[in-house]
Phi, psi and omega in degrees: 000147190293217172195139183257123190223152189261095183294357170277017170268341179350286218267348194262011172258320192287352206252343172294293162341287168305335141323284161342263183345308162278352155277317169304328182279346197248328203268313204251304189315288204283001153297305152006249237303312208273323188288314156338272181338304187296318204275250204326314206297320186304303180301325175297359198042070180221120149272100196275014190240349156299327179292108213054071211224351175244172178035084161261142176222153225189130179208141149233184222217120166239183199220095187319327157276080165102327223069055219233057193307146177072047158228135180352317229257323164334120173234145190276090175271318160214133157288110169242193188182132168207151201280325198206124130302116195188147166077357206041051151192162184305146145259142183063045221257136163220146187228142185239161169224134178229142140230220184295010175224021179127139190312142189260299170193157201228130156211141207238098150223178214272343193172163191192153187198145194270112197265149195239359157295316171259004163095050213203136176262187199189095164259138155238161165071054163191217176248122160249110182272127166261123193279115157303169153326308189267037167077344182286155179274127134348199167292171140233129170267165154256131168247153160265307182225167165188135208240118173259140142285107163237076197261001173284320159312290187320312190259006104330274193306324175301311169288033175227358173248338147273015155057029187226148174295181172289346187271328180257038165232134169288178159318315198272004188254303196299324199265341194279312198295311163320318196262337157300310205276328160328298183274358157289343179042054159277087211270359196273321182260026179274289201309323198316314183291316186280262188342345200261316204272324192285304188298352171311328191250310178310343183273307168313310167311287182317302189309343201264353172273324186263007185267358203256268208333306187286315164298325180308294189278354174261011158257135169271109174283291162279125201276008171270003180252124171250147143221160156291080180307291182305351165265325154318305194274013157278340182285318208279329188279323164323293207284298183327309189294324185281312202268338164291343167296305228244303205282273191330342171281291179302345177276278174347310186260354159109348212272282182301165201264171173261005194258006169291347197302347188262011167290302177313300178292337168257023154257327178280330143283344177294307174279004164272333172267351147320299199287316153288359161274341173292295177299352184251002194272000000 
């Protein structure tokens, strides 16, 4: 005869924890993280806003439908590029405007710096070129100044001046940068974003599967059956960290979605209700 038990106490302490857990991670860590980091950098004499101050390059992405990013129908609307950073502002600056039949117009100045009271790039001191039809160059005025909207750049340049990793970022930082890099058609830190933001929820989630998991295999129902319940769930929790390690390597390298990443955890509760449906039977 089974023996009947409420499996929803199962779930109700592991599932409080992983709350827990997950307001701590998004709230406290990565405040954590960035004041360490900042500290250990201060000691290191290392200025992380020194960094990457050369060859910048800044790009966006328009759509022939709509704007409709991540559809096939994507073109390369602006390029920008500048040789240095310094001072708070671009050096050297070249910028292309494109639209959907081709390049358009070129501009080439000594330096360009972004004013964040009006939402505006600002070049100076340079050429504006105009692309004919056939690809040929145009007029070139000469400028002193020229006020641009550029807000997908701007906004590259701004995260890209705060400097943070995926560990001193929240969800909401994170999904900021996801939607940047989209229209940026930055497809290597697009997957980066997306695996980081999907592990935002799968890491809390897991403790309340393997805490299912590790009760699943540690009630004995029947008392002639011994095993070392605790090396079981350490062999089955190895093999889980190994097959995520294989999906994130495969997320990564591009073959898979990224939302496969949530397999190890629903195989692992798929097989924690195997194991109390065997045991209860």
């Amino acid at each position: 005869m089974g023996i009947n038990f409420d499996s929803s106490k199962l779930f109700k302490h592991p599932l409080i924890l992983s709350l827990i857990l997950f307001i701590v991670n998004e709230s406290i860590v990565p405040i954590s993280n960035y004041k360490a980091a900042i500290t250990l950098e201060e000691v290191m004499n290392i200025n992380r806003w020194d960094l990457k101050s050369h060859h910048i390059v800044y790009k966006e992405l328009a759509n022939r439908n709509y704007e409709q990013i991540s559809d096939k129908d994507n073109y390369l609307k602006y390029f920008f590029y500048s040789e240095r950073f310094s001072d708070g502002k671009m050096q050297e600056v070249t910028l292309l405007i494109r639209d959907n039949r081709g390049l358009k117009v070129i501009i080439k100045s000594k330096f360009a710096e972004w004013n964040e009271g009006n939402k505006y790039w600002f070049f100076y001191n340079g050429v504006k070129s105009i692309i004919n039809p056939d690809g040929s160059y145009g007029q070139g005025i000469k400028f002193d100044e020229i006020r641009l909207n550029l807000s997908s750049i701007s906004r590259q340049f701004q995260l890209d001046r705060e400097k943070l990793d995926h560990r001193e970022m929240n969800i909401f930082q994170i999904y900021q940068r996801l939607l940047v890099a989209k229209k940026a058609g930055d497809i290597p830190n697009l997957i980066k974003l997306q695996v980081n933001l999907q592990k935002r929820f799968t890491l809390p989630i897991s403790c309340a599967v393997l805490a299912f998991l590790g009760t699943a295999i540690g009630i004995n129902l029947q008392p002639r059956i011994k095993y070392n319940s605790f090396t079981v769930t350490l062999v089955i929790l190895g093999l889980m960290k190994i097959f995520e390690a294989v999906i994130n390597a495969l997320i990564i390298s591009g073959n898979i979605y990224s939302y496969v990443i949530w397999l190890p955890n629903i195989l692992a509760t798929g097989f924690s209700f195997y194991i109390l449906t065997e045991k209860n039977s």
